[in-house]
N, C-alpha and C positions, 0 to 999 in steps of 0.2 A: 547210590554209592558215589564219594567223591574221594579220589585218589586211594582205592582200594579199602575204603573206609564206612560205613553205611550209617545214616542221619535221619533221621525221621524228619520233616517238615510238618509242621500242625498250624494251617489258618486258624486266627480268633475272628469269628464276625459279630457286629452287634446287631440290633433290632433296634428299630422303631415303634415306639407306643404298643403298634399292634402285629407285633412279632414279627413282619417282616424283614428279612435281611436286609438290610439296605449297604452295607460297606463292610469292608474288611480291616481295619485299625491298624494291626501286626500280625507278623507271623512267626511263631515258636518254632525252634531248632532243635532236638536231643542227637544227642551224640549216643549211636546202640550200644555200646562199649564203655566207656566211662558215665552215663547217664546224667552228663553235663546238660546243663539247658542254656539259651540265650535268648533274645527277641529282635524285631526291628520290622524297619515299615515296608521291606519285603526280605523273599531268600534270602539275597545276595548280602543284604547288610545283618542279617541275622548270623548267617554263616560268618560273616569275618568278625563281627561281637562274641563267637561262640571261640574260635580261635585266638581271636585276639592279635588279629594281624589289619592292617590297613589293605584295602586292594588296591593291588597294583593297577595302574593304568598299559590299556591295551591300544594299540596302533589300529586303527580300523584296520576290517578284513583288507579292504582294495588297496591301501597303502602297503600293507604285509607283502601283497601278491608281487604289486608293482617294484618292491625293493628284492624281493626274490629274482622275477624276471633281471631285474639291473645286473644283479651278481653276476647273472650268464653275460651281460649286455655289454657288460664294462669290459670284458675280457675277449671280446672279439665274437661272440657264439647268439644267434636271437636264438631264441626257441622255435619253432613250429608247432604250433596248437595242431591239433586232429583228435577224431573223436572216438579212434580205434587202432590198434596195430596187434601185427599176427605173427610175433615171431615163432620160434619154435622153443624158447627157453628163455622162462626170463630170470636173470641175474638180479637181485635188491643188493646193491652197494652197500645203500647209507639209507636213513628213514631218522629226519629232520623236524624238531617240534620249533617253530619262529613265533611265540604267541606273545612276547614281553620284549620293548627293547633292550633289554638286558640279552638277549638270544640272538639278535644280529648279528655281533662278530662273529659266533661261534655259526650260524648259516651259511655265511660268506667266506669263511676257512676252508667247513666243508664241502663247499660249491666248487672251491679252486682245487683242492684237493680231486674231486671229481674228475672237473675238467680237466685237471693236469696225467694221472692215472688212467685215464681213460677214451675223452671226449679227443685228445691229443692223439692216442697211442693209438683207433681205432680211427679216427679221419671222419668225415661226412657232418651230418647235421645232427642236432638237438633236436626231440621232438617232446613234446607236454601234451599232458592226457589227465583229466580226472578219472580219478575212482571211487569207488564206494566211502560214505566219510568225506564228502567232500575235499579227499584229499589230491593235490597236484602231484605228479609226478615228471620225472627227467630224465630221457634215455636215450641213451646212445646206440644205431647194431653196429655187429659184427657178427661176419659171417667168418668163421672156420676156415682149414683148409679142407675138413670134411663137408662142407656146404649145408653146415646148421645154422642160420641164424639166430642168432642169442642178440638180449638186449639187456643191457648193462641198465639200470636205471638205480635214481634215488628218491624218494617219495617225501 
């Protein structure tokens, strides 16, 4: 499935003389829904032949990561990496997709937005954590006047 949508993928291989596979040429796209077809010299360009969209260009992962981090960085806040925390309640703010420069600004709004609402209003440090999905996360606690520790975060 790609974007709640399901695609079948079909390798073509050919043979040599004596019917061994030897390579794969292209591979076919159907669409399970409109039973549209495409081709190309692999998924990716099958799939955007099949839509009929150009692909966008992606920022490498480590560049993504490292303009993520800056957003905190530029505003006075580093993160603190760790590989675990135990509060007693976690808070999900906000939950961030940055995969296209086109998404930038809108990461960096809601970073400052964070920080401002929160990372301000609660005092202490940033801390960052992956989770399942490889994905980063950002949290800030607070502890109550009931002495619950909660952690604000945004993923």
């Amino acid at each position: 499935m790609i974007n709640q949508r399901l695609y079948y993928f079909v390798p073509v291989y050919i043979t040599s003389g004596g019917g061994v596979i030897t390579k794969m040429p292209f591979i076919g796209i159907v669409d399970a829904l409109t039973r549209d077809v495409a081709i190309g010299l692999d998924s990716s360009q099958a799939f955007y032949s099949l839509i009929k969209q150009i692909p966008v260009e992606q920022p490498e992962e480590t560049q993504r990561i490292h303009n993520v981090y800056t957003a905190f960085s530029s505003h006075g806040y580093n993160p603190i990496n760790v590989t675990a925390l135990y509060p007693e309640v976690f808070v999900q703010k906000d939950s961030l997709s940055y995969l296209v420069p086109q998404d930038q600004q809108d990461m960096e709004t809601r970073i400052i937005f964070f920080i401002n609402n929160y990372v301000k209003v609660f005092g202490g440090d940033i801390y960052s954590w992956m989770s399942e999905g490889n994905i980063i996360n950002f949290g800030v606690f607070n502890i109550t006047p009931r002495g619950i520790k909660e952690l604000y975060y945004l993923s």
